[in-house]
C-alpha positions as CSV (number, residue, x, y, z in Angstrom):
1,X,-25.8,-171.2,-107.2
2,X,-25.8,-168.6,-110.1
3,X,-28.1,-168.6,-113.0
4,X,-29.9,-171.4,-113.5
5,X,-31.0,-169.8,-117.2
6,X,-28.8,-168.8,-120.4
7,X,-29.2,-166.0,-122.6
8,X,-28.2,-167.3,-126.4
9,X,-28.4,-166.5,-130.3
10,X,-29.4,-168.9,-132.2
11,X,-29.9,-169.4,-136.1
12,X,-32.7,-167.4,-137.1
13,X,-32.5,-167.9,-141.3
14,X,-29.8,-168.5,-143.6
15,X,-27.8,-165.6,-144.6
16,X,-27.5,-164.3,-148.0
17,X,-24.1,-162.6,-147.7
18,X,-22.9,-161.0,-144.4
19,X,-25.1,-162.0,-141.7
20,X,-27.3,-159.7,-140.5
21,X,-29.8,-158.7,-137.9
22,X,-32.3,-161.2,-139.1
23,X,-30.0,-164.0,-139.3
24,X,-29.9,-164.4,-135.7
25,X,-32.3,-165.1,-132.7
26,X,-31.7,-163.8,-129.1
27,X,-33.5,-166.0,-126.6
28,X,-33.4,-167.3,-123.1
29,X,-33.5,-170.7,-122.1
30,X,-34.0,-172.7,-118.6
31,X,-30.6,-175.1,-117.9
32,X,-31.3,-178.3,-117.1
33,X,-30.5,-180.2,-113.4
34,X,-26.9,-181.8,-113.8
35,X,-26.5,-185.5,-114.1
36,X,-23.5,-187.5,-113.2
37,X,-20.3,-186.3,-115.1
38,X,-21.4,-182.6,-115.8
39,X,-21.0,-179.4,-115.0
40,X,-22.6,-176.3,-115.0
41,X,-20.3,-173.1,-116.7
42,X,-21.1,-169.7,-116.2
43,X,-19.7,-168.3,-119.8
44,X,-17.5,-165.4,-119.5
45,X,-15.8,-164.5,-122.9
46,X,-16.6,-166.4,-126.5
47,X,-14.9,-166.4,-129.7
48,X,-16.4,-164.7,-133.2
49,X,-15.2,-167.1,-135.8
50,X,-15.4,-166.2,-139.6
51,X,-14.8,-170.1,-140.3
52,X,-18.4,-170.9,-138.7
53,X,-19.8,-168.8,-141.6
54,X,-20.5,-171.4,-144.2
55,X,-22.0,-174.0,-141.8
56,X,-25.0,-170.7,-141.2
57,X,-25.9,-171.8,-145.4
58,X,-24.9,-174.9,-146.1
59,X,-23.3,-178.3,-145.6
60,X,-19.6,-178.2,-144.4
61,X,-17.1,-181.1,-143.1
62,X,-18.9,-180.1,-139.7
63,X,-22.9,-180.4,-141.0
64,X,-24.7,-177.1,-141.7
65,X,-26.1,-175.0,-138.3
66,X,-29.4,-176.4,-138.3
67,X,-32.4,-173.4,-137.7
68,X,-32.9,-172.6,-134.0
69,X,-29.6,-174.0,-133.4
70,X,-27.4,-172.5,-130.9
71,X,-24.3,-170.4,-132.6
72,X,-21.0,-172.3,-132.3
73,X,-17.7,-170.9,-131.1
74,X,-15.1,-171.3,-128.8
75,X,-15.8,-170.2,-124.9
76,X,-14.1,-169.5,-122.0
77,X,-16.0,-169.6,-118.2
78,X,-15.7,-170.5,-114.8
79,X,-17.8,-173.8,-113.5
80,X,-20.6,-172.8,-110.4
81,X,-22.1,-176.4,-110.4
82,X,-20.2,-179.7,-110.5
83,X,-21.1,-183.4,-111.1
84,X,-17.7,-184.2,-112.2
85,X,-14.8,-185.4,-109.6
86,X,-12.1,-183.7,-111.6
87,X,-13.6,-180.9,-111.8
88,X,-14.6,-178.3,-108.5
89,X,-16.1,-175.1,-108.5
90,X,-13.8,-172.2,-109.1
91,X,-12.0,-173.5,-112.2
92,X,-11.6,-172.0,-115.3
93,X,-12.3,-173.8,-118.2
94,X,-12.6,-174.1,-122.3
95,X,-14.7,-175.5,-124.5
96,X,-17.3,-175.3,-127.4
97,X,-19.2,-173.1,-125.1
98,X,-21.2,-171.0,-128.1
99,X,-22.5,-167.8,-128.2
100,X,-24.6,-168.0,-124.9
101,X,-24.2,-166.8,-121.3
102,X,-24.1,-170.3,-119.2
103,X,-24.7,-174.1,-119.5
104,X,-24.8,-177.9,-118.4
105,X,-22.1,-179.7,-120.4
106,X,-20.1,-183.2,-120.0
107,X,-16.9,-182.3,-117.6
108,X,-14.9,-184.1,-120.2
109,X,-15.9,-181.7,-123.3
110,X,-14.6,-178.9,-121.3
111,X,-10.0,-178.1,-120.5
112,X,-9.1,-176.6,-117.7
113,X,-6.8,-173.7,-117.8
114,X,-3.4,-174.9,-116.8
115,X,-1.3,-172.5,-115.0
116,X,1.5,-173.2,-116.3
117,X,0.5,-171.3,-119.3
118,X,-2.1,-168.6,-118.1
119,X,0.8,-166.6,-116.5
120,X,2.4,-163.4,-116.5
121,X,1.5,-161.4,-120.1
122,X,-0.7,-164.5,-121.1
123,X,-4.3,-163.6,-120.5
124,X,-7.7,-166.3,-119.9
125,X,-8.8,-165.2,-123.1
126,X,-5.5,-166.2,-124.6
127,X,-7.0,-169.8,-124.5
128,X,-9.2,-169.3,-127.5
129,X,-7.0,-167.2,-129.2
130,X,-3.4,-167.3,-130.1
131,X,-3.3,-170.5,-127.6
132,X,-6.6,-171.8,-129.4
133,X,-7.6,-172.8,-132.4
134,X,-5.9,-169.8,-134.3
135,X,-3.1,-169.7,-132.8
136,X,-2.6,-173.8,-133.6
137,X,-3.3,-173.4,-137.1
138,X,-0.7,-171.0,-137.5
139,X,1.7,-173.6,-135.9
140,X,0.4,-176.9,-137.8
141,X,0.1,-174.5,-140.9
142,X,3.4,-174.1,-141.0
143,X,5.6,-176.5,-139.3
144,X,2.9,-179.4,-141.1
145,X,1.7,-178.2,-143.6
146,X,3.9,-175.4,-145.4
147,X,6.5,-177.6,-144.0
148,X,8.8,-174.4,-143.6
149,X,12.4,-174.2,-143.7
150,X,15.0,-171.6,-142.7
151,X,15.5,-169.1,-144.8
152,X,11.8,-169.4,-147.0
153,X,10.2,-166.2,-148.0
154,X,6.7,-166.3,-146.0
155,X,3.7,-164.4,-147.4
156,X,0.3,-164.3,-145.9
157,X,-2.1,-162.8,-146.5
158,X,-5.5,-161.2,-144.3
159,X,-1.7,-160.7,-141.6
160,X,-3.0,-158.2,-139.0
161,X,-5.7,-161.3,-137.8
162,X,-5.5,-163.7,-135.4
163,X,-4.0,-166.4,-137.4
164,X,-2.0,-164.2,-139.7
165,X,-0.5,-162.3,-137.1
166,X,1.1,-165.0,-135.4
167,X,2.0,-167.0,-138.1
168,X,4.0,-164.2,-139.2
169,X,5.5,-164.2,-136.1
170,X,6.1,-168.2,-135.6
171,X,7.5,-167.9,-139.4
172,X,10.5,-165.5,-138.3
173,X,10.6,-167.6,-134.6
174,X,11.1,-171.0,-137.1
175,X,13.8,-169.6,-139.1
176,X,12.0,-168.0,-141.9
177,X,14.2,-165.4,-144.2
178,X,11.6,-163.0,-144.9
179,X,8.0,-162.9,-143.9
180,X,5.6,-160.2,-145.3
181,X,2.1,-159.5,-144.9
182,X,-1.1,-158.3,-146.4
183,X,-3.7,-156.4,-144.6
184,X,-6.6,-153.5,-145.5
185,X,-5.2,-150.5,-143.8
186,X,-2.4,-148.3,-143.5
187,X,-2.5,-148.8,-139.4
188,X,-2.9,-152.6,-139.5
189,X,0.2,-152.7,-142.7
190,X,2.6,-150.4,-139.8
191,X,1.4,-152.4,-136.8
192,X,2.8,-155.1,-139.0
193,X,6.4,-153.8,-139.6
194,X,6.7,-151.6,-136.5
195,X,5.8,-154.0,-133.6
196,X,4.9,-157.4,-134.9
197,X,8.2,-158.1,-136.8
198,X,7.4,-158.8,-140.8
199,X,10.1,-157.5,-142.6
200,X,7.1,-156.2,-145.2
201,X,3.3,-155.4,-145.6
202,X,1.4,-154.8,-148.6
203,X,-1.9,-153.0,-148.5
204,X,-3.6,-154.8,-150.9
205,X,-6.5,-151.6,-151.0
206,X,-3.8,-149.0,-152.0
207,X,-2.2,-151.5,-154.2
208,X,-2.3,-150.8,-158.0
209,X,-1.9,-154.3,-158.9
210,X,-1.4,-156.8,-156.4
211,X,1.0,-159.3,-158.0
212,X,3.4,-156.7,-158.4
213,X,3.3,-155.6,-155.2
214,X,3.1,-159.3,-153.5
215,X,6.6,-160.2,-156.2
216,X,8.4,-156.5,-155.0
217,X,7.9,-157.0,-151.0
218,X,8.6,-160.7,-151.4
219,X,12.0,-160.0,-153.2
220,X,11.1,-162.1,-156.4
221,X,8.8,-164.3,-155.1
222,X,7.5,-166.2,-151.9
223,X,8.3,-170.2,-150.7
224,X,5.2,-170.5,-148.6
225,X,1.6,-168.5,-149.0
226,X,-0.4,-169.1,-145.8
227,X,-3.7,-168.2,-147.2
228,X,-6.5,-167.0,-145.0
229,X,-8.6,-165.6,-148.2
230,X,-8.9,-167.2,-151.3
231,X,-10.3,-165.9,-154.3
232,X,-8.2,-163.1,-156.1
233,X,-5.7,-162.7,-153.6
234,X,-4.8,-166.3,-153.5
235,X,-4.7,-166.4,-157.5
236,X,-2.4,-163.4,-157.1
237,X,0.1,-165.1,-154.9
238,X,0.3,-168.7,-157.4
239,X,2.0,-166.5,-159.8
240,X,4.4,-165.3,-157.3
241,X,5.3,-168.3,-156.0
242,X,8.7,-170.1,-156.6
243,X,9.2,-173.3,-158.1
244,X,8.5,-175.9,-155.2
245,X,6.0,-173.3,-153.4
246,X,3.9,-174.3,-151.4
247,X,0.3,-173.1,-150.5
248,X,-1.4,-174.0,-146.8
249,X,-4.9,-173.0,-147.3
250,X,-6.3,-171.6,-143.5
251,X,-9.3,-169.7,-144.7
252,X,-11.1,-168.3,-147.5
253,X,-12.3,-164.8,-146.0
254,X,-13.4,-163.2,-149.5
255,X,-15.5,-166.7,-150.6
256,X,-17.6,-167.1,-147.5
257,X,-20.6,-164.9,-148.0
258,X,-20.5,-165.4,-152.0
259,X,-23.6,-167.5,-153.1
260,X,-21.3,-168.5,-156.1
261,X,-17.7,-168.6,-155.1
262,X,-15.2,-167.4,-157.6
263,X,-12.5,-170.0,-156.9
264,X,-8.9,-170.4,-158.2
265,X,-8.1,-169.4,-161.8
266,X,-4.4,-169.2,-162.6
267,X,-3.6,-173.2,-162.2
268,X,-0.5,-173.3,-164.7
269,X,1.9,-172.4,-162.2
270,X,1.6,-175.8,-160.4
271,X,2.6,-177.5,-163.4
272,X,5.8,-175.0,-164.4
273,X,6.5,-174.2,-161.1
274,X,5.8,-177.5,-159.4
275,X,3.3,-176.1,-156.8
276,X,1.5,-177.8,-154.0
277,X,-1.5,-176.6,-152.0
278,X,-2.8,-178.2,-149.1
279,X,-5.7,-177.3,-146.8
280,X,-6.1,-178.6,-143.8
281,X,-8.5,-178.3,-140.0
282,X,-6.2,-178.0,-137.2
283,X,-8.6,-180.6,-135.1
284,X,-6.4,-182.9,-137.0
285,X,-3.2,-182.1,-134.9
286,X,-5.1,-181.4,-131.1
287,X,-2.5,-184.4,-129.8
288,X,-0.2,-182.0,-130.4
289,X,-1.4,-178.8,-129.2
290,X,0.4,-179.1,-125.5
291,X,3.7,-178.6,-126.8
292,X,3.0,-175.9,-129.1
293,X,0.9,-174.0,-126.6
294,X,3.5,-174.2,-123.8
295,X,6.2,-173.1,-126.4
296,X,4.2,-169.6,-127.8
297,X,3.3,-169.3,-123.9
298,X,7.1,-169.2,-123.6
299,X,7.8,-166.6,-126.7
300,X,4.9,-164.4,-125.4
301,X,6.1,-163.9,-122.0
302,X,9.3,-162.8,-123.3
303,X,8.5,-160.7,-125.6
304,X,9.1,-162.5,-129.0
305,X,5.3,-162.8,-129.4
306,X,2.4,-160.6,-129.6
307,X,-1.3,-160.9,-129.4
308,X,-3.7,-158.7,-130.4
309,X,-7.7,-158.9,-129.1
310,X,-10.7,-156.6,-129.5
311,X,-13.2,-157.8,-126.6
312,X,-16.5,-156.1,-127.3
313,X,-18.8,-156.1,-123.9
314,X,-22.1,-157.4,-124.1
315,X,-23.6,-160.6,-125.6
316,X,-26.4,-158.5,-126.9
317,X,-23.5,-156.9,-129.6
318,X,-22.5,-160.8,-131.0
319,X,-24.5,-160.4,-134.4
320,X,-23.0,-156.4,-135.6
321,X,-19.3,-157.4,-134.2
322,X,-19.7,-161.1,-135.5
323,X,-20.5,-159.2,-139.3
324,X,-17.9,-156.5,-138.9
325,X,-15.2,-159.4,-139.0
326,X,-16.1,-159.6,-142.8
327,X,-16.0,-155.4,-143.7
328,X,-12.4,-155.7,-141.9
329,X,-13.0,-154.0,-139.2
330,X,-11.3,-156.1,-136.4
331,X,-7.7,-155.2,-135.8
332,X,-7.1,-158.8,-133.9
333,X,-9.1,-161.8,-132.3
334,X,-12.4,-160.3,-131.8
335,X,-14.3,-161.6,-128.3
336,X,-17.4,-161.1,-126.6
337,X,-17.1,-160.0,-123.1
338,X,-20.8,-161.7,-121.8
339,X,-22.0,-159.4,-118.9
């Protein structure tokens, strides 16, 4: 019947800047017996999520992680134990699994893979990644948000991760005119260029000053800036932006560990230049999801979209992987394998 136990990390202490070792807990707990209308899921892949990071300190639109609380995240796993008539042993599924090995869930808080999507070059893990919740906010980020039209420059920044890359990617697919990215390396800048189709990168390390290199790639300015980032990199990009630019705000990277966050500075531009700036959570939109996913399954199979993941074995390695999303060293949707 498979394990009838989970291995999990839980919330140990709030961090104080980049989670650490003693930030998290790694315990084992007994599953309970299923009742009518669950399931039990043996957990094979989950997501790291820098979002999750402020709910680990404080109150978010979500509630703050309480202490001893399981970690949140996306999950992927096969069901071993069923109370639930539309569900049978065997499938695949996806859900708020968390950052643990197994569990007893409601069969309706879990999706079952559809094989229409999950075939040829799409992987399983696909499902919480460029089909999942990043992969949708690049789509509602700029079809609903940035409300993108052919020919806009696109620039976006923190481009070589999961949402980035494939916004990039749906921005040229959607008719954008130019679409250029900014990453922290020279690999992740050519990855960029040379196989993921942005007509520019900046790498905003090497880069004496950033404005003037976001204004020289964009060719005079940008129409959209998908921010993933905030802080000074976002305040960089207002001044680039052209009258009637308009900002979708995805993330905020460099503000998540900050006990004080250093916010927006250079607001003048949205008077003079008539700037918007909307953020948004893709939850919002999951009516719509289908469609979108079956669309980018579509462009992936031939060819016209790419997908990057890192998939780190061992649930033991969550917490040093989970903090190396924040020192930039992912190169793609980073995953734990659980074995």
């Amino acid at each position: 019947m498979g394990s009838m136990t989970t291995r999990r990390w839980v919330l140990a202490e709030r961090p104080a800047g980049i989670p650490d070792d003693k930030t998290f807990k790694f315990e084992e707990q007994e599953l309970p017996a299923l009742e009518d209308g669950q399931v039990r899921v043996r957990v094979t892949h989950f997501s790291l999520d820098p979002g999750m990071r402020p709910a680990l300190s404080r109150d978010t639109y979500v509630g703050a992680t309480p202490i001893g609380s399981l970690i949140t995240s996306a999950g992927i796993g096969i069901v071993e134990e069923t109370r639930d008539e539309k569900l049978e042993v065997g499938d695949m599924v996806t859900g708020g699994f968390g950052w643990q090995s197994g569990l007893v869930v409601k069969g309706r808080h879990c999706v079952k893979h559809n094989p229409a999507l999950f075939k040829g070059k799409v992987t399983p893990t696909a499902a919480i990644g460029v089909l999942g919740i990043p992969g949708m906010t690049s789509w509602f980020g700029l079809k609903n948000i940035a409300g993108l039209k052919n020919g806009e420059t696109v620039l976006i920044s923190s481009a070589s991760g999961p949402v980035g890359a494939t916004a990039g990617q749906l921005a040229k697919l959607m008719g954008a005119g130019r679409v250029v990215g900014i990453a922290g390396s020279k690999a992740k800048c050519d990855w960029l260029t040379a196989e993921a189709g942005f007509d520019a990168s900046i790498n905003y390390r090497d880069a004496a000053n950033l404005e003037d290199a976001m204004r020289e790639a964009t060719g005079g300015g940008a129409d959209i800036y998908f921010d993933n980032v905030g802080g000074e990199m976002l305040d960089a990009a207002i001044n680039v932006l052209k009258p009637g630019g308009r900002i979708a705000v995805s993330g905020q990277l460099a503000e998540y560990n900050l006990d004080e966050p250093r916010g927006i500075r250079n607001t003048l531009p949205f008077i003079t230049q008539r700037l918007t700036m909307q953020g948004f959570v893709v939850l919002d939109f999951v009516r719509e999801f289908g469609p979108a996913a079956m669309q980018m399954a579509q462009w992936i199979n031939e060819d016209k979209l790419l997908y990057r993941e890192e998939v780190v074995d061992g649930i033991e390695n969550a917490p040093a992987a989970y903090a190396g999303l924040f020192k930039g060293e992912n190169f793609g949707r980073r995953l734990i394998k659980v074995s």
